[in-house]
C-alpha positions in Angstrom: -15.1 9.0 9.3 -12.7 9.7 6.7 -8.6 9.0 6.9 -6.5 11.3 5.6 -3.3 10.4 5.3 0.2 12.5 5.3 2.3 9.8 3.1 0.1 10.8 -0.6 0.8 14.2 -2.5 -1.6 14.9 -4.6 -1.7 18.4 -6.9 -4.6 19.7 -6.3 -6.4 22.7 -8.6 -7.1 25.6 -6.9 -8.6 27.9 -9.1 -11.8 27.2 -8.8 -14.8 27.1 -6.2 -14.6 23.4 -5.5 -11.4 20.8 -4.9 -12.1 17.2 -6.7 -9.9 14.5 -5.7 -10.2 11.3 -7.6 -10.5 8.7 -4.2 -9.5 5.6 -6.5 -6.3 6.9 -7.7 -5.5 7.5 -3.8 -5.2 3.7 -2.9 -5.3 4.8 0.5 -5.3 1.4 2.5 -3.9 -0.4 -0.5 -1.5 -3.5 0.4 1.1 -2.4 -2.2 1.4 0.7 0.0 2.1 -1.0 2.9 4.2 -3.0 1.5 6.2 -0.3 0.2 5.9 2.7 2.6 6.2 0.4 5.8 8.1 -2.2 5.3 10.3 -1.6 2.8 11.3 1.6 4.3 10.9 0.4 8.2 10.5 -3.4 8.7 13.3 -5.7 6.1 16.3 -4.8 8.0 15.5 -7.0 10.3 12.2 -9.2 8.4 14.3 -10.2 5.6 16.8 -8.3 4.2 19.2 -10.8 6.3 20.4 -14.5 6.7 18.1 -14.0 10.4 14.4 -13.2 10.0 13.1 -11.6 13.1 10.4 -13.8 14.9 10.0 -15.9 11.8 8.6 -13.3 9.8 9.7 -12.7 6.6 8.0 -8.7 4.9 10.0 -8.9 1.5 7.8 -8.3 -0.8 7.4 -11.5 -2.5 6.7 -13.2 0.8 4.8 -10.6 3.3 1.4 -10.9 2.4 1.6 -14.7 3.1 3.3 -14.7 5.8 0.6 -11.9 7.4 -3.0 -12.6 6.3 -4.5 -15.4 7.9 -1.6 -17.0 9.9 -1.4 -17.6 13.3 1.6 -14.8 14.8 3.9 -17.9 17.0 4.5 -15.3 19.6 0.8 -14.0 20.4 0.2 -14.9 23.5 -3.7 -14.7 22.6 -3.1 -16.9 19.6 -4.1 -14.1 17.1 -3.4 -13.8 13.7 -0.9 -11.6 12.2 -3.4 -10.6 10.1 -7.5 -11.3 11.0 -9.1 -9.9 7.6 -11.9 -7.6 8.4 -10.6 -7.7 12.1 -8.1 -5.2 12.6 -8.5 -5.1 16.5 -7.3 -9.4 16.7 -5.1 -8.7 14.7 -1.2 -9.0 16.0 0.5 -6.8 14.0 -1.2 -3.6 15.0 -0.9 -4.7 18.4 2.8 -5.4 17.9 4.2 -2.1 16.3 2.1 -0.5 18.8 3.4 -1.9 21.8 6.2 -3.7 21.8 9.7 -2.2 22.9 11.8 -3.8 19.8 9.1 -1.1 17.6 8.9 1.3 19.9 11.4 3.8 18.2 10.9 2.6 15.0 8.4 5.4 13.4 8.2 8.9 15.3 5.1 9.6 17.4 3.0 11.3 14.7 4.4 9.0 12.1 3.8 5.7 14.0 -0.2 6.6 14.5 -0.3 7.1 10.9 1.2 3.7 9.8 -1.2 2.1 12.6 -4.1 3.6 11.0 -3.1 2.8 7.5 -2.9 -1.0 8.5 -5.6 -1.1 10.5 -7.9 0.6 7.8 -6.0 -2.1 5.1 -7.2 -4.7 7.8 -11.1 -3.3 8.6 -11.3 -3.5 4.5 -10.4 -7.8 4.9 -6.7 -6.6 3.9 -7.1 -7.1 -0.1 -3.7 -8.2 -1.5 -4.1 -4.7 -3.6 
């Protein structure tokens, strides 16, 4: 199955018979992405961009990736990682924008089940610090 995602424009030729998009340049499940398309834009209001870090997590960008990938998530009840590389289904932080009430509202419907699948696709791919 391939992900298409809403968040890339891409200029596409249509002149011609056929439509070649160059994958690589997409960086579709890339970290940086992530980084910059979810949490800038959604999460560091309240992980970061304040004297208060919301449950101990910090998603600046010069300390997210660490505080995700491989670390235990203190408020799991399941002791999962924020962040299982390669697993994206014991991993906490899908499971926590998806249903928790705090990230509920945070993302509309459709755009919510995009960010989950961009994460979870970053995760499934051992979450690369790309």
């Amino acid at each position: 199955m391939d992900i298409v995602y809403t968040y890339y424009t891409y200029e596409v030729d249509k002149s011609g018979d056929n439509i070649v998009i160059d994958v690589d340049a997409l960086e579709l499940a890339s970290y940086g992405r992530i980084q910059e398309q979810v949490f800038d834009a959604n999460c560091i209001a309240c992980h970061g961009g304040s004297t208060q870090v919301a449950g101990k997590l910090n998603l600046t960008r010069d300390k997210s990736y660490a505080a995700l990938v491989d670390v235990e998530a203190p408020l799991s009840p399941d002791k999962k990682k924020y962040v299982d590389p390669g697993n994206p289904n014991n991993s906490y932080l899908p499971e926590i924008l998806e249903d928790n009430d705090y990230h509920k509202d945070m993302f509309n419907s459709t755009g919510k089940q995009e960010v989950l699948a961009l994460i979870k696709t970053w995760i499934q791919e051992d979450a690369p610090d790309n």
